[in-house]
C-alpha positions as CSV (number, residue, x, y, z in Angstrom):
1,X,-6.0,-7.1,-3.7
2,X,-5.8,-4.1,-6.5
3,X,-2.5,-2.3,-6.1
4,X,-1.3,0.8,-8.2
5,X,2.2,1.9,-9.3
6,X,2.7,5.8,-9.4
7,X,5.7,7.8,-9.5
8,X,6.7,10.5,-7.0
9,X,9.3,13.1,-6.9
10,X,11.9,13.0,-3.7
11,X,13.8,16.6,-2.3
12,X,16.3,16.4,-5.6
13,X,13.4,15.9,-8.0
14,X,14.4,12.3,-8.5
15,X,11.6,10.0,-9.5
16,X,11.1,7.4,-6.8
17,X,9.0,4.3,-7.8
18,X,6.4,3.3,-5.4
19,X,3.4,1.1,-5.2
20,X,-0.2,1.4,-3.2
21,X,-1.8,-2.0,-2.1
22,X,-5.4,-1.0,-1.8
23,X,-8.5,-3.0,0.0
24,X,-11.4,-3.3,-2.4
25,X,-12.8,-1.2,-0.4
26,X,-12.7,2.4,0.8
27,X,-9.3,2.2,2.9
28,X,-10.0,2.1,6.8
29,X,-6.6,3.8,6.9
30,X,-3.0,4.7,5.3
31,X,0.2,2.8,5.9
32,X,3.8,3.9,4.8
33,X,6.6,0.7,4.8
34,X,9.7,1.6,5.0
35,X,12.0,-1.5,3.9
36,X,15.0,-2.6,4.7
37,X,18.8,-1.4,3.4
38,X,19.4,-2.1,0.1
39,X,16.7,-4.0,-0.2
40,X,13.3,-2.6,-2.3
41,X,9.5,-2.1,-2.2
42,X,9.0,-5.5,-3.4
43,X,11.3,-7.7,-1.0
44,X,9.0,-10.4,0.3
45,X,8.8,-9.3,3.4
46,X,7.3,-6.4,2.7
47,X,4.9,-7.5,-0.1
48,X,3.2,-10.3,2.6
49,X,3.0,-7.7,5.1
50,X,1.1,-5.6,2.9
51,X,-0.8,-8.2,1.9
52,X,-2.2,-9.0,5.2
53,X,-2.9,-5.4,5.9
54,X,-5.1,-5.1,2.9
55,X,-6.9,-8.0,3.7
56,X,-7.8,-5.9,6.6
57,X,-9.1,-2.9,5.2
58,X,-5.4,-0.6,5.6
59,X,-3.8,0.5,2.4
60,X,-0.3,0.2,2.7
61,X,2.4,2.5,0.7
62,X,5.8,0.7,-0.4
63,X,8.4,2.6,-2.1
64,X,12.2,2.3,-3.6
65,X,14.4,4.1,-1.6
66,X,16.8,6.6,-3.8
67,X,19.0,4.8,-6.3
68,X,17.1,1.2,-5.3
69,X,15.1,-0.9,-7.5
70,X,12.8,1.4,-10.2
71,X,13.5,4.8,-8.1
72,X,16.2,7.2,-9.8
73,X,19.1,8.4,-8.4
74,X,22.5,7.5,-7.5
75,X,22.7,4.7,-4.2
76,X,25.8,5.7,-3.8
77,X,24.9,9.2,-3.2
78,X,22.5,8.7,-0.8
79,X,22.8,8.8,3.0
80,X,20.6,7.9,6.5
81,X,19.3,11.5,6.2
82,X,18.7,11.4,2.5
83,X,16.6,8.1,3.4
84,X,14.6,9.8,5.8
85,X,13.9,13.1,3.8
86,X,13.0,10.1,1.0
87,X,10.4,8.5,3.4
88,X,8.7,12.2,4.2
89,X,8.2,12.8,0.7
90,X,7.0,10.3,-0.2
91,X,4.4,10.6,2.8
92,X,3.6,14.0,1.2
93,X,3.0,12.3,-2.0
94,X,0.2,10.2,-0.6
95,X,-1.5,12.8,1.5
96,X,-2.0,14.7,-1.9
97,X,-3.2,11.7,-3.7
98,X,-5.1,10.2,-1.5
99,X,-4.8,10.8,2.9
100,X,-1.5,10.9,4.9
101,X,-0.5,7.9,6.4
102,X,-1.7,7.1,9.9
103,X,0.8,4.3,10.0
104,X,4.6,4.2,9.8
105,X,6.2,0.9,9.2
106,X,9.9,0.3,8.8
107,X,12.1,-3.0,8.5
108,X,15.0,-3.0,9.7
109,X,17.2,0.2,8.9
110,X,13.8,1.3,7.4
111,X,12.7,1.2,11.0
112,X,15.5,3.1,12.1
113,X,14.0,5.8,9.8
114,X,10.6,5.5,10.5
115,X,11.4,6.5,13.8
116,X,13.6,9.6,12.8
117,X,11.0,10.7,10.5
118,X,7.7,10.4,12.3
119,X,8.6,13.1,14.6
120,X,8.2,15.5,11.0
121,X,4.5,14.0,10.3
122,X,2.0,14.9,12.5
123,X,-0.8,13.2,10.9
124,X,0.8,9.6,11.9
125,X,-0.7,8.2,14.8
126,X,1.3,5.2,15.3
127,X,4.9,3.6,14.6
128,X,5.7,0.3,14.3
129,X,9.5,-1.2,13.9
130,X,10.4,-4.5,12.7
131,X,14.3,-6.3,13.8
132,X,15.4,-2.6,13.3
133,X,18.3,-0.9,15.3
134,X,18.3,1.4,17.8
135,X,21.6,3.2,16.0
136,X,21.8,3.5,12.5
137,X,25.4,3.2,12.4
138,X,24.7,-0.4,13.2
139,X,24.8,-1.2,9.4
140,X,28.6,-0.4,9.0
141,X,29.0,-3.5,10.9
142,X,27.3,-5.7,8.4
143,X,29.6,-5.1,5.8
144,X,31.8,-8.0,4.6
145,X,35.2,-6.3,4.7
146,X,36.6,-3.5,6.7
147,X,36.7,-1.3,4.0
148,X,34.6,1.5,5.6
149,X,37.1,1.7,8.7
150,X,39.6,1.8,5.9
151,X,38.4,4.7,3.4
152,X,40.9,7.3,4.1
153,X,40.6,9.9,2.3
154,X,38.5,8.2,-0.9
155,X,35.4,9.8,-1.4
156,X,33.2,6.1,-1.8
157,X,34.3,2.7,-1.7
158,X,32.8,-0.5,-2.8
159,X,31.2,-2.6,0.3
160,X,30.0,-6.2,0.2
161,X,26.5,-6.9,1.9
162,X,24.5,-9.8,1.9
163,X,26.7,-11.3,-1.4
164,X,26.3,-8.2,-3.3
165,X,28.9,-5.2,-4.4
166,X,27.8,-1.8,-3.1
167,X,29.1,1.8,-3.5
168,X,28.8,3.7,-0.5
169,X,30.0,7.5,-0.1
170,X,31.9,8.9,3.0
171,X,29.3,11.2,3.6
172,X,27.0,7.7,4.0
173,X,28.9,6.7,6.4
174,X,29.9,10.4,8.7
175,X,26.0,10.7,8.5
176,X,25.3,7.3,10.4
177,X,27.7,8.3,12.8
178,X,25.9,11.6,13.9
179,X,22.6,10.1,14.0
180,X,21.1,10.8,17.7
181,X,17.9,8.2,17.6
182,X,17.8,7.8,20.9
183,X,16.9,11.4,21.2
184,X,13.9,11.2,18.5
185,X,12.7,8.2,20.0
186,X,12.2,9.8,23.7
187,X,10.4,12.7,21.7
188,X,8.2,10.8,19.4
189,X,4.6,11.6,21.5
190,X,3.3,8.3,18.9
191,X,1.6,5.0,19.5
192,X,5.3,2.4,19.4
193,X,4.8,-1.0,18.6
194,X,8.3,-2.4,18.3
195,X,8.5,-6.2,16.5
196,X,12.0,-7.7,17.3
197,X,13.2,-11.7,17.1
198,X,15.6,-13.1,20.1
199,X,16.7,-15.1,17.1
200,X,17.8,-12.3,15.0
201,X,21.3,-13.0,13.8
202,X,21.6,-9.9,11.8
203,X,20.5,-7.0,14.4
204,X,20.1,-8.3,18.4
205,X,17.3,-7.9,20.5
206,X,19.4,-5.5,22.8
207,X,18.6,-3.3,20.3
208,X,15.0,-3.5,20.4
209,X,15.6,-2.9,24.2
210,X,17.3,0.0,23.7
211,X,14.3,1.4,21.2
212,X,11.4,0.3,23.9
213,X,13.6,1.8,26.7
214,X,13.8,5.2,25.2
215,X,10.2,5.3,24.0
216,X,7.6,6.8,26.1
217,X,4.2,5.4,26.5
218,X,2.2,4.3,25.2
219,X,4.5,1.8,23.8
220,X,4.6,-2.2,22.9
221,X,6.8,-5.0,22.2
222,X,6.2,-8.3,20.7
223,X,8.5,-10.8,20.4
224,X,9.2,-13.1,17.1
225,X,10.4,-16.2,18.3
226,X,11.7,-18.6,15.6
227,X,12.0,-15.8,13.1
228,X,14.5,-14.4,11.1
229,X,15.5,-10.4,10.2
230,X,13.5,-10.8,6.5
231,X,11.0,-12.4,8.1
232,X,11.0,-15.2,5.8
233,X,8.3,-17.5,6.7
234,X,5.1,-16.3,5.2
235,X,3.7,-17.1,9.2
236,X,6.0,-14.8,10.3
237,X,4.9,-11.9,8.2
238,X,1.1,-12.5,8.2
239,X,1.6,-12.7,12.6
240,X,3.1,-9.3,12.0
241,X,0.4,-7.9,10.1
242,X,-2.5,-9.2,12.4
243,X,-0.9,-8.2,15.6
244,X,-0.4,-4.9,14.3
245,X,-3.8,-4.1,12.9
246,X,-5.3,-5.5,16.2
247,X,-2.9,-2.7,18.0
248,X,-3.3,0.0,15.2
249,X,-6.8,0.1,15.9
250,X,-6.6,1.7,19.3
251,X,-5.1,4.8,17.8
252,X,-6.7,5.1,14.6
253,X,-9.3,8.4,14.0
254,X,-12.7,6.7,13.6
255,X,-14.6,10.0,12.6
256,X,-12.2,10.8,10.1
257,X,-12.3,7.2,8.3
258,X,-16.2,7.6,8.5
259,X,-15.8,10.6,7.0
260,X,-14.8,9.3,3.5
261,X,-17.4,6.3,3.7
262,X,-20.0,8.3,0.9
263,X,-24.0,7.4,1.4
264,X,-23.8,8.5,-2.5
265,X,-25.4,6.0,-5.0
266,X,-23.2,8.0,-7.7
267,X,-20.5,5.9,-9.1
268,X,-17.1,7.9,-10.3
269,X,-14.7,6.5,-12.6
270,X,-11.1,7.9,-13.5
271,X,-8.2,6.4,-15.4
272,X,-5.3,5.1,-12.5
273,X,-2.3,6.4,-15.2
274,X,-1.5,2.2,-15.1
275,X,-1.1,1.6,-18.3
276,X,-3.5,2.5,-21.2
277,X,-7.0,1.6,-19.9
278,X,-7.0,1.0,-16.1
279,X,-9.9,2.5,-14.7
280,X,-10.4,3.2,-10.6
281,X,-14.0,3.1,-9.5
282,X,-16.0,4.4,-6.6
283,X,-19.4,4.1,-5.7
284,X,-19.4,5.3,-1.9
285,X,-16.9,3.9,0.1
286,X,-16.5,0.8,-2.5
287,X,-13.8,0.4,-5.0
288,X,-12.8,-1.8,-8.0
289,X,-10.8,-1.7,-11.0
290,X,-11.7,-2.0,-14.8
291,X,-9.2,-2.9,-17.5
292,X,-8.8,-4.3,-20.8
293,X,-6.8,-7.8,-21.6
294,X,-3.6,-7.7,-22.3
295,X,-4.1,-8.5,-25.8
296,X,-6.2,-5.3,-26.0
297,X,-3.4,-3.3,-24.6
298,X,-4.5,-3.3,-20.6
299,X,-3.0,-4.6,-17.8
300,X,-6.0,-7.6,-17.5
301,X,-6.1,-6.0,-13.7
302,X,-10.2,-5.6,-13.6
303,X,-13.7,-6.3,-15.6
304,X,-14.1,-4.9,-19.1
305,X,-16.8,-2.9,-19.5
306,X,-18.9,-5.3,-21.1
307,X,-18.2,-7.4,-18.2
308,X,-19.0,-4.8,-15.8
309,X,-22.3,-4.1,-17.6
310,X,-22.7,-8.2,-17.4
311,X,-21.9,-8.4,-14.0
312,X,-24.6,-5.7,-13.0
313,X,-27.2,-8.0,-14.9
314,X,-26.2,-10.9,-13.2
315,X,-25.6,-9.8,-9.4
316,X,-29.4,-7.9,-10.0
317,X,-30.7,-11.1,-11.3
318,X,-29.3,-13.3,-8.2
319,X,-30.5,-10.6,-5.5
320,X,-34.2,-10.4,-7.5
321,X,-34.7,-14.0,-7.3
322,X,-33.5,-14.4,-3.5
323,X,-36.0,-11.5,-2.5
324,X,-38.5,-13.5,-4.4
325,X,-37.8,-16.9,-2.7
326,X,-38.0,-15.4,0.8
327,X,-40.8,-13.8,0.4
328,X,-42.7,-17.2,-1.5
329,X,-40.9,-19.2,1.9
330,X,-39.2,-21.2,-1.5
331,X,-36.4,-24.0,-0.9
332,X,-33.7,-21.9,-3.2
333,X,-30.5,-22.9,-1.6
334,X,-28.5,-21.0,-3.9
335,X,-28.3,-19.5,-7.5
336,X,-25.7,-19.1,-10.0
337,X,-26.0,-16.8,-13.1
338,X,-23.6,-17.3,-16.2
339,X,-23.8,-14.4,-18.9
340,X,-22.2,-14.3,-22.1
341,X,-22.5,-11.3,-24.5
342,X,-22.1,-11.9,-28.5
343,X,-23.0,-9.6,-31.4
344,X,-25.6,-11.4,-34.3
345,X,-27.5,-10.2,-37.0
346,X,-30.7,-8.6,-36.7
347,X,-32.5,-11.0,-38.8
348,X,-31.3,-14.0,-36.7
349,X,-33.1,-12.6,-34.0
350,X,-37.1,-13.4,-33.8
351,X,-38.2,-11.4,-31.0
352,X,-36.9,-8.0,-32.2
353,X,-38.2,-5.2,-33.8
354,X,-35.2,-4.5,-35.9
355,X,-34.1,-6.6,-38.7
356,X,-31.1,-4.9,-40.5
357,X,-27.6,-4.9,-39.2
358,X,-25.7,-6.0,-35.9
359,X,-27.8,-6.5,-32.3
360,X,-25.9,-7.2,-29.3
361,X,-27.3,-10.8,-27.3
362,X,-26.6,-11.2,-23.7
363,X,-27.7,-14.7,-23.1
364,X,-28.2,-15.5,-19.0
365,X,-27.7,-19.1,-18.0
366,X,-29.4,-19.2,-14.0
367,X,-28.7,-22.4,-11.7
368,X,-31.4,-22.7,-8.8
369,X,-29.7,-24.9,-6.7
370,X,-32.7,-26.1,-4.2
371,X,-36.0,-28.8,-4.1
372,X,-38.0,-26.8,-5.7
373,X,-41.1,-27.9,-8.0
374,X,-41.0,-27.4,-11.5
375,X,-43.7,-24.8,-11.2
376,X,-41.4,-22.6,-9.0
377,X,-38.7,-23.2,-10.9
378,X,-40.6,-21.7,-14.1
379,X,-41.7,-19.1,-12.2
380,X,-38.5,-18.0,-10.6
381,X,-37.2,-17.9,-14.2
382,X,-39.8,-15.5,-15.2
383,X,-39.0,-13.5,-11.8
384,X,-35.3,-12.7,-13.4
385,X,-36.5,-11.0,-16.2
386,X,-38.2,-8.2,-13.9
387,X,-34.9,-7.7,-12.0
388,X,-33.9,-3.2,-12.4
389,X,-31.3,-4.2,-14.4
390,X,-32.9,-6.4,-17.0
391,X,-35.9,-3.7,-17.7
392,X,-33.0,-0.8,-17.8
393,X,-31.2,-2.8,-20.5
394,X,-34.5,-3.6,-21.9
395,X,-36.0,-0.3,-22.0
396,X,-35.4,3.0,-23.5
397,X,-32.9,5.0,-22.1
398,X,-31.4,8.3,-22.1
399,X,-27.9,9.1,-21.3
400,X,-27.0,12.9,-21.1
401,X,-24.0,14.0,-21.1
402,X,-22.1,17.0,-19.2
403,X,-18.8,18.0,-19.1
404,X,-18.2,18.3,-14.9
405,X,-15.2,20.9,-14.2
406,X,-11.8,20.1,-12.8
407,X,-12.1,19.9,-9.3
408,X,-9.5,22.5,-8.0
């Protein structure tokens, strides 16, 4: 699935890094993850949960938290709060690039903040919380070391979590402390889905209790059985995913995802800002990329031109010789159309008008899989040079050209 990096600004002006996994096409919905602590945007977890979701038709947001992975900032610097204000922005940042999300999704202490932002994003619909704990303050208990009980009057120490060194600030862990979830949570009026293992060794299932508990309806629980908190097993992840689509439905606007599903046979195309050629188009409700190879300077993430041009000739070919066959009754089981462009001179080519310079040559290799005679299969290769396409590139044609205003 196409995804997109961008960049996004947090409360401070930091830059935060982020990335949009996108369906091909138009987006049934929005989906903001919020990942775990001191993890990042691209922990598997995350990235397989995304995955599935796409696969679905929901676009799902995943971002670096402050001072994490490719965001700015200072980790040490941040706090629970500073997470959560984090998490709204970048919300903001994809209602005014694309729509705001009608899905919050947080692992872990990212579902602890899920659930202590959603109450300041009205557009979300539903909430979902994977192995995450009912008190934020749970995470002082996963360090190594008793250094946070010990920090006196130092304004940071160094904490060990999961193997690695952290810096955390005193005013990280006096914010913790004063969270009140439990009062959020019994005033979140959302859709809860809360996703919690009995096998969690990390954060226990009491927690998840305590979550479901406080919630109001309409709320859910599923357990994971035999999974771990980072979800590990890609079955554990993609089990995630398709339970909560099947739930997100239920609460998802269907008139307003109609809404952006264009009847317009106009196709839009606009560079992504991914690198120096990425192109995002749109033709109605569908969308694909168009790139360049990386030798060329592109990302290699979509078509060429050229290839989109030789793709239009060959999809146009296929669908004028199936139209054909059905309406002949033919035995065409299948066809396959291989197209190669190539630039030659003018005077190697004996069909054309013009004999000086460079001509392009698209040459179209078609495979009719089927019992067919050799009569129709002569005549089926005569059909494919009547396909639109074909007598477009064959014809004269006139492209005009307007410059469109900015839209405001």
């Amino acid at each position: 699935m196409p995804s997109e990096r961008f960049d996004f600004s947090n409360a401070k002006g930091e830059r935060l890094a982020a990335l949009l996994d996108r369906p091909i096409e138009q987006p049934r919905a929005y989906a903001l993850f919020a990942h775990c602590f001191t993890c990042g945007k691209d922990i598997r977890a995350a990235k397989r949960i995304a995955e599935a979701l796409t696969a679905l038709g929901i676009a799902v947001l995943r971002f670096d938290f402050t001072g994490l992975g490719s965001s700015e900032g200072e980790f040490a610097n941040t706090t629970f709060s500073s997470n959560v204000a984090d998490l709204i922005a970048a919300a903001a940042a994809l209602r005014a690039r694309w729509r705001a999300p009608a899905i919050l999704i947080g692992h872990s202490l990212g579902g602890a903040a899920v659930l202590a932002a959603a109450g300041d994003l009205e557009e979300v619909r539903a909430v979902v919380t994977i192995n995450a704990p009912a008190d934020p303050a749970h995470v002082i208990g996963l360090f190594k070391d008793d250094s946070a009980a010990d920090i006196g009057t130092a304004r940071e120490i160094e904490v060990t979590l999961a193997g690695r060194p952290f810096r955390i600030s005193r005013s990280f862990l006096d914010d913790v402390r004063q969270q009140r979830l439990g009062e959020r949570i019994g005033k979140l009026h959302k859709a809860l889905l809360v996703f919690h293992s009995p096998t969690d060794e990390i954060v226990g299932i009491e927690n998840a209790s305590f979550i479901f508990t406080a919630a109001k309806h309409p709320k859910s629980f599923v357990s994971l059985p035999g999974a771990d908190h980072l979800l590990s097993r890609r079955s554990d992840a993609s089990y995630v995913a398709n339970v909560m689509h099947a739930w997100a439905e239920r609460y998802l606007d269907a008139s307003e995802v109609a809404s952006e599903r264009s009847t317009d046979s106009g196709v839009t195309v606009r560079e992504t800002r991914m690198g120096r050629f990425q192109q995002e188009i749109t033709a109605g409700r569908h969308r694909i990329l168009a790139d360049e190879p990386v030798e060329a300077g592109g990302l290699d993430s979509g078509l060429n031109p050229y290839g989109l041009l030789l793709a239009g000739l060959g999809a146009c070919t296929s669908m004028t010789l199936r139209l054909y066959a059905e309406r002949k009754a033919l035995r065409l089981e299948r066809v396959t159309v291989r197209l190669d462009r190539s630039r030659i001179h003018a005077a190697d080519c004996e069909n054309c008008e013009t004999q000086e310079g460079m001509l392009d040559r698209i040459d179209r290799a078609i495979t009719l899989a089927g019992d067919l005679t050799q009569e129709e299969r002569t005549r089926l290769l005569q059909i494919a040079d009547k396909c639109p396409v074909h007598r477009t590139l064959t014809s004269e044609v006139e492209i005009r050209t307007v410059e469109q205003p900015q839209e405001s």
